[in-house]
N, C-alpha and C positions, 0 to 999 in steps of 0.2 A: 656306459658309466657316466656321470654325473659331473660336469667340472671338478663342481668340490671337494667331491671324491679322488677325481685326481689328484688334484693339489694338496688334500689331505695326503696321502700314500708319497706324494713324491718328498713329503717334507722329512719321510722316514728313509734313510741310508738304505737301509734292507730293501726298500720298493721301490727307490728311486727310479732305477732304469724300468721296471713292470709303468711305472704310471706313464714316463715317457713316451713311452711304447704306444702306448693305451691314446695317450693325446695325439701325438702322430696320426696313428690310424683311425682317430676322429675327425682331426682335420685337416688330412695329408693333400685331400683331393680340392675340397674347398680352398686353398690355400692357392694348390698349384693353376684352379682354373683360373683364382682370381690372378695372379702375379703373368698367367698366359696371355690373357687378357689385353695386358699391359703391352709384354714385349714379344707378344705373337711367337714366336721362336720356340721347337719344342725343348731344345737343348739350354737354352738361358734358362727357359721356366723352370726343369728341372732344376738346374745350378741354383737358380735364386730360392727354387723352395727348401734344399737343402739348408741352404743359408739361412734363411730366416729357422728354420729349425733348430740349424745352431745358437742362432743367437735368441730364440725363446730357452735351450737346454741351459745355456749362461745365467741366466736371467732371470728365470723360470722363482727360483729358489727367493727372489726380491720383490716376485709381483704384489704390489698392493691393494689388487680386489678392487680398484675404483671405480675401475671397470668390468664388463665381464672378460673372461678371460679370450672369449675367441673374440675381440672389438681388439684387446692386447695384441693377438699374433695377427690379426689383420693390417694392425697401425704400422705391425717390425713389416707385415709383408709390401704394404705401401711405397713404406719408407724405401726396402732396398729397388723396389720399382724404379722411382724416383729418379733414386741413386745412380742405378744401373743405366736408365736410359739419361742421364747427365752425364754421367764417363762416358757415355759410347760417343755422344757427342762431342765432347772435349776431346777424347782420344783422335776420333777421324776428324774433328773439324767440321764436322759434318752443319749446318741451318738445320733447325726445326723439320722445313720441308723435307731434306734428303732424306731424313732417318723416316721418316711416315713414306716416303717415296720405295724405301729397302722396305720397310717392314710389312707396304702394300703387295711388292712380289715374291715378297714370304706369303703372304695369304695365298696369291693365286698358284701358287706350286704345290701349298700343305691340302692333300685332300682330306684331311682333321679339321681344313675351317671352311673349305670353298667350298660352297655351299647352290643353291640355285641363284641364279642372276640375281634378282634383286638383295638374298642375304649376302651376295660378295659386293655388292654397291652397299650395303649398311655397312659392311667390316671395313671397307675404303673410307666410308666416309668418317666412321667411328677415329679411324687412323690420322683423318685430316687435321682432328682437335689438338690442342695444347695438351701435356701430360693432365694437367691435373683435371682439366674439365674433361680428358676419355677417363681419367678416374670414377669422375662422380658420376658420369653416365653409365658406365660399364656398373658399380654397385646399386646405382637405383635401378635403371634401365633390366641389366641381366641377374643379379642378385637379390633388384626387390627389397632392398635397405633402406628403413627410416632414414629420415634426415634428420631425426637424434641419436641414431648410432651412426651412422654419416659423421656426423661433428665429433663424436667422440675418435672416429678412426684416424679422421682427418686431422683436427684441430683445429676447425673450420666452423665459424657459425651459422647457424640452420639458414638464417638468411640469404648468407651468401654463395651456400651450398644450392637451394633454389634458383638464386639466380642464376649460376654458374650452369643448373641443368639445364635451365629454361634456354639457353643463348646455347649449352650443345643440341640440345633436340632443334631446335632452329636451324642449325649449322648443318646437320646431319641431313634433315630434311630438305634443306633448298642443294645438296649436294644428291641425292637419291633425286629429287626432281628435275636436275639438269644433268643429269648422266643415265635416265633412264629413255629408253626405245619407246615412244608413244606407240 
């Protein structure tokens, strides 16, 4: 089914919950890889995709089409990324490095991402970046997004969305070159 079509159906009482339904299981899964991505963890990612669910079901009823609708639940699913990975920090106290240090030995435990040698040195290194630039990698990188739906998710202009990819594939790169077994 059709965005449109959704949004048309959910703006009626009688179909509301059938369209929900409908966009859910449209973009339940893109949602959850993207927001895993993020916080590697299979039990956050679940909880955060719940959440941003919720908060497109709130919300859903006010979207104004300026976008398309899944750039919409990408931005809420971004956001609670963000989000989520600034509390965790705040909460433990934790530097930048520690929480990519945890989140490195969640990968190598989760047999869901560890992968052959050189894809757990990409996932480490991916880990090593600031949130926002393993953002824009992980969408251009793994999802293959313009960097004009880029800037609509983000709020970020295209410009500095490239830069920002140009210096993580850099980063990623001189980290895979010096952790890897000649």
């Amino acid at each position: 089914m059709e965005d449109h079509e959704i949004l048309l159906k959910f703006q009626d009482p009688a179909s509301r919950s059938l369209a929900f339904n409908q966009l859910v299981r449209k973009y339940q899964s893109k949602v959850y890889w993207h927001v895993r991505k993020m916080v590697i963890d299979h039990a956050d990612a679940d909880d955060l995709t719940q959440d941003v669910f919720v908060k497109v079901w709130k919300h859903l009823e006010n979207f104004r089409q300026d976008a398309a609708l899944f750039t919409w639940i990408y931005r809420i699913a971004t956001n609670e990324c963000l989000n989520f990975l600034g509390s965790k920090r705040r909460k433990f106290l934790l530097p930048l490095t520690d929480v990519g240090a945890e989140l490195a030995a969640k990968i190598q435990a989760d047999p869901a991402i560890a992968g052959d040698e050189i894809e757990l040195k990409l996932q480490q290194a991916i880990l090593r970046l600031p949130d926002k630039q393993r953002l824009v990698f992980n969408l251009r990188y793994y999802d293959e997004m313009p960097y004009e739906q880029m800037a609509e998710v983000t709020g970020t202009s295209v410009g500095a969305l490239k830069a920002s990819y140009h210096h993580a594939v850099k980063k990623v790169e001189d980290y895979v070159t010096r952790n890897t077994d000649d």
